[in-house]
C-alpha positions as CSV (number, residue, x, y, z in Angstrom):
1,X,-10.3,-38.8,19.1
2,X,-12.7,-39.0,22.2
3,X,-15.9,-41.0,21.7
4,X,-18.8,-40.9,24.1
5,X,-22.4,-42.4,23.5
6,X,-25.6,-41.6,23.9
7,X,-28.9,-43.6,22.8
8,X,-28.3,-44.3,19.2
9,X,-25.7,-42.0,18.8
10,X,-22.1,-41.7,18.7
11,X,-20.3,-38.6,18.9
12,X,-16.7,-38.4,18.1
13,X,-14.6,-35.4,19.2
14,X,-12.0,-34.4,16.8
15,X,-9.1,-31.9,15.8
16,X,-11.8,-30.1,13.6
17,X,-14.9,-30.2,15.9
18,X,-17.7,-32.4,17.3
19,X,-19.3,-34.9,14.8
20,X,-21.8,-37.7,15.3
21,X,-23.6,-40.7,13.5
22,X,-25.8,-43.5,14.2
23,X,-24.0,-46.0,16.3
24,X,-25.1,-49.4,14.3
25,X,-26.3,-47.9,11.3
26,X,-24.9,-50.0,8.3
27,X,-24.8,-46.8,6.3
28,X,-23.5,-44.8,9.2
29,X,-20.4,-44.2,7.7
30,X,-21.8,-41.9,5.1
31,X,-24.4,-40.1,7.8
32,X,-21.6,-38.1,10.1
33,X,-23.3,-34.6,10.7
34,X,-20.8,-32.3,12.0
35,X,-22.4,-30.1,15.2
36,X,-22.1,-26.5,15.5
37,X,-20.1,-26.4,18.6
38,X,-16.7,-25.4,17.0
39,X,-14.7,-25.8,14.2
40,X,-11.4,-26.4,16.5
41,X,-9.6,-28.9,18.0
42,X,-12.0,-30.8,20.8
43,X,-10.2,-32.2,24.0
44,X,-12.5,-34.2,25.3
45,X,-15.9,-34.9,24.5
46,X,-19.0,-36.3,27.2
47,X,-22.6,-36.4,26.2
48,X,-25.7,-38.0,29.0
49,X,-28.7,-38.1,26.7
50,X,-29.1,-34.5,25.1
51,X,-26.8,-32.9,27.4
52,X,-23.5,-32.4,25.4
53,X,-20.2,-31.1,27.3
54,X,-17.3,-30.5,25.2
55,X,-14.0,-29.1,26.0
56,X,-11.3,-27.0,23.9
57,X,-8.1,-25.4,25.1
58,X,-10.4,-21.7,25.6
59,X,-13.5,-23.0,26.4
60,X,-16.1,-25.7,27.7
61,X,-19.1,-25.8,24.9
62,X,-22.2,-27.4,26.8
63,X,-25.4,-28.0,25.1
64,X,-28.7,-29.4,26.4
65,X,-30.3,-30.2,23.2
66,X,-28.2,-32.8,21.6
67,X,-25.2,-30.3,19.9
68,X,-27.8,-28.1,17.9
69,X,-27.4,-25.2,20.1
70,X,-24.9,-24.5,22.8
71,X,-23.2,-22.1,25.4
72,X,-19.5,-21.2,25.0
73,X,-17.8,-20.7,28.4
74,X,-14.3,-19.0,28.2
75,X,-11.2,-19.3,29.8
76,X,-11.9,-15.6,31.4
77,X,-15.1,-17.2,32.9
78,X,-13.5,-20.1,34.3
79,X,-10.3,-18.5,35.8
80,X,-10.7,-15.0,36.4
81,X,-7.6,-13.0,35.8
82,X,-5.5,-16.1,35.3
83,X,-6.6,-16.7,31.7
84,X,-3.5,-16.6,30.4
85,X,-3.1,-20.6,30.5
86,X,-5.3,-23.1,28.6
87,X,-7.3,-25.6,29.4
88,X,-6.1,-29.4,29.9
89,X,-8.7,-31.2,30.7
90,X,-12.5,-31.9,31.9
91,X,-14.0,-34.8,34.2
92,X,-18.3,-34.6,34.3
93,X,-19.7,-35.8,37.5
94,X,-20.9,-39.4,36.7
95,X,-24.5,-38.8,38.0
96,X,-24.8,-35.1,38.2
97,X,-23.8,-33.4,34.3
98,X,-24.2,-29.9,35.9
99,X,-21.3,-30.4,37.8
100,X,-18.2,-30.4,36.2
101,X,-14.3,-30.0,37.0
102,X,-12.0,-28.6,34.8
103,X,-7.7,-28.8,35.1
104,X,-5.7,-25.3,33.8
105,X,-2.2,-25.6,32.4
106,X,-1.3,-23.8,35.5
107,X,-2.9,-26.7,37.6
108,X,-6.0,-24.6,39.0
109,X,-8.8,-27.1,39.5
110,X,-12.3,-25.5,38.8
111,X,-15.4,-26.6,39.5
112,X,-19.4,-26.0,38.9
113,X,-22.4,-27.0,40.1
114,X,-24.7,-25.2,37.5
115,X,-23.5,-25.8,34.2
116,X,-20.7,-23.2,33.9
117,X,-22.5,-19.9,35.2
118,X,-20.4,-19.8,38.4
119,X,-16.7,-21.5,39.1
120,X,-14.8,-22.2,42.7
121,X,-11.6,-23.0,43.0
122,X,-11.9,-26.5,45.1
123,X,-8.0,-27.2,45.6
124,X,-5.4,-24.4,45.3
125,X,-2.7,-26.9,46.3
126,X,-3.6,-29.0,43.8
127,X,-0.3,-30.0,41.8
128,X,0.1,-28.2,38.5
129,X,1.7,-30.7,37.0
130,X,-1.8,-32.4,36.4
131,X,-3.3,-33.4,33.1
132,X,-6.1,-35.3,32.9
133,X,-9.1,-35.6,35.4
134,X,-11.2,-39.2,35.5
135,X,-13.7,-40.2,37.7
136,X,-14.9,-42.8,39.2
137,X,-18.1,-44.2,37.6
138,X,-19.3,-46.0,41.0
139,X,-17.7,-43.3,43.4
140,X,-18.5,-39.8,42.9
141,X,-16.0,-38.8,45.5
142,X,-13.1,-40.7,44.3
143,X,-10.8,-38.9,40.9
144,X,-7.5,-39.9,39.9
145,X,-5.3,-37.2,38.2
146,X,-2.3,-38.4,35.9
147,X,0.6,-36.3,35.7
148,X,2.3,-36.4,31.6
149,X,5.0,-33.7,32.5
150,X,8.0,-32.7,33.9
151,X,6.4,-30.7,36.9
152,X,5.7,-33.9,38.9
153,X,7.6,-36.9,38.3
154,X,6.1,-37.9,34.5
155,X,3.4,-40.6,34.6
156,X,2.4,-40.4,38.0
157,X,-1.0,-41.2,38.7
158,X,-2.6,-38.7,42.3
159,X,-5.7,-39.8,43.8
160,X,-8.3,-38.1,45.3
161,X,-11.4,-39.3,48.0
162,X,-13.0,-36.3,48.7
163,X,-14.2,-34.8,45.0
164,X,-11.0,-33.0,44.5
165,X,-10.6,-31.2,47.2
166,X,-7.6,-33.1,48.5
167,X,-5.1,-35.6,46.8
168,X,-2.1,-37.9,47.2
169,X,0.6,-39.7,45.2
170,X,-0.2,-43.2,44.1
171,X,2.5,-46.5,45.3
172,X,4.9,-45.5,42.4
173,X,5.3,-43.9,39.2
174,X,3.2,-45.9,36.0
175,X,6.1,-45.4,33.8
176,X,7.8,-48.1,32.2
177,X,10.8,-45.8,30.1
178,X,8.8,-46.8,26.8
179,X,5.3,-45.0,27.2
180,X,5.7,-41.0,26.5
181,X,2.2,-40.5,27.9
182,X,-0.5,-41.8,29.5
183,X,-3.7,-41.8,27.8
184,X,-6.5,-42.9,29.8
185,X,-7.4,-44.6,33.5
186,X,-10.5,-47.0,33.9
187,X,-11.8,-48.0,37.4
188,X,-12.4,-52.2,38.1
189,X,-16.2,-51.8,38.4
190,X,-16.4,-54.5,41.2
191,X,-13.0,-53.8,43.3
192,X,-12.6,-51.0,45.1
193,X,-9.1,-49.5,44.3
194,X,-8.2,-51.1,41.3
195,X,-7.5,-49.2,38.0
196,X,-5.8,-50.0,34.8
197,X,-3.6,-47.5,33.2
198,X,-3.0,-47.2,29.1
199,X,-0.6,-45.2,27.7
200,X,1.4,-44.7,24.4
């Protein structure tokens, strides 16, 4: 599941929906409250004090008051015409929670400024063999994209330094013959360039 935190909370995104509890709480394990954001499976999950962004394969749920009420923006909304494909995969912008990109199975990257009301396509050359967004917590303009298909050579790891609007292989493929997929990318807080990959 994805976790994400957010003053005393934790919120845990799941194959049946969005829950949370209070992070520290000795009885916390009996106090999960499930929020009525879906009943589905959840993608990924981020949350920046009452703001709550979740993502399913039809839509992106955001919420601004803490998961009690929300907005459910569909696959139509996001890509037009093309909603034939699901969604993959979310990445919020690390100081700015109205703007958010969003990966298609079809490799259209989306983005908004305002929440989800309107969507631009920022890269049609964008590889569709993309699966997961991340960015970087320090650098706002710098994403890297990780590639767990066939489409581009599997576990390849793209990078981007101008918000998404234009990306490039990394120096090599991060696949080792025993990882089927990688999982998640963290940025070295302190030196510039430097990520470590996990995968399983």
């Amino acid at each position: 599941p994805e976790l994400s935190f957010a003053g005393e909370h934790l919120y845990v995104a799941t194959p049946n929906g969005v829950f949370r509890t209070i992070y520290g709480d000795a009885d916390a394990s009996s106090k999960w409250e499930k929020l009525p954001l879906t009943d589905g499976l959840v993608l990924d999950i981020e949350v920046r004090g009452d703001t709550v962004i979740a993502l399913t394969r039809n839509h992106l749920i955001y919420s601004l008051d803490g998961g009690k009420t929300a907005k459910s923006i569909s696959t139509l909304e996001i890509l037009g015409e093309d909603n034939k494909f699901t969604l993959e995969d979310m990445a919020v912008h690390p100081h700015n929670a109205n703007q958010i990109l969003v990966i298609s199975g079809a490799g259209h990257l989306m983005r908004t400024h305002d929440c989800g009301s309107e969507w631009e396509e920022i890269d049609k050359e964008t590889p569709c063999g993309l699966t997961h967004l991340f960015y970087n917590p320090s650098n706002a303009d710098q994403l890297i994209g990780v590639s767990n298909n066939e489409i581009l050579d599997f576990g390849s790891l793209l990078f981007s330094h101008d918000g998404g609007h234009k990306w490039m292989y990394g120096d090599g493929v991060y696949y080792d013959g025993n990882t089927s997929e990688i999982c998640n990318v963290a940025f070295h807080p302190t030196i510039d360039g430097r990520v470590a990959v996990c995968g399983y």
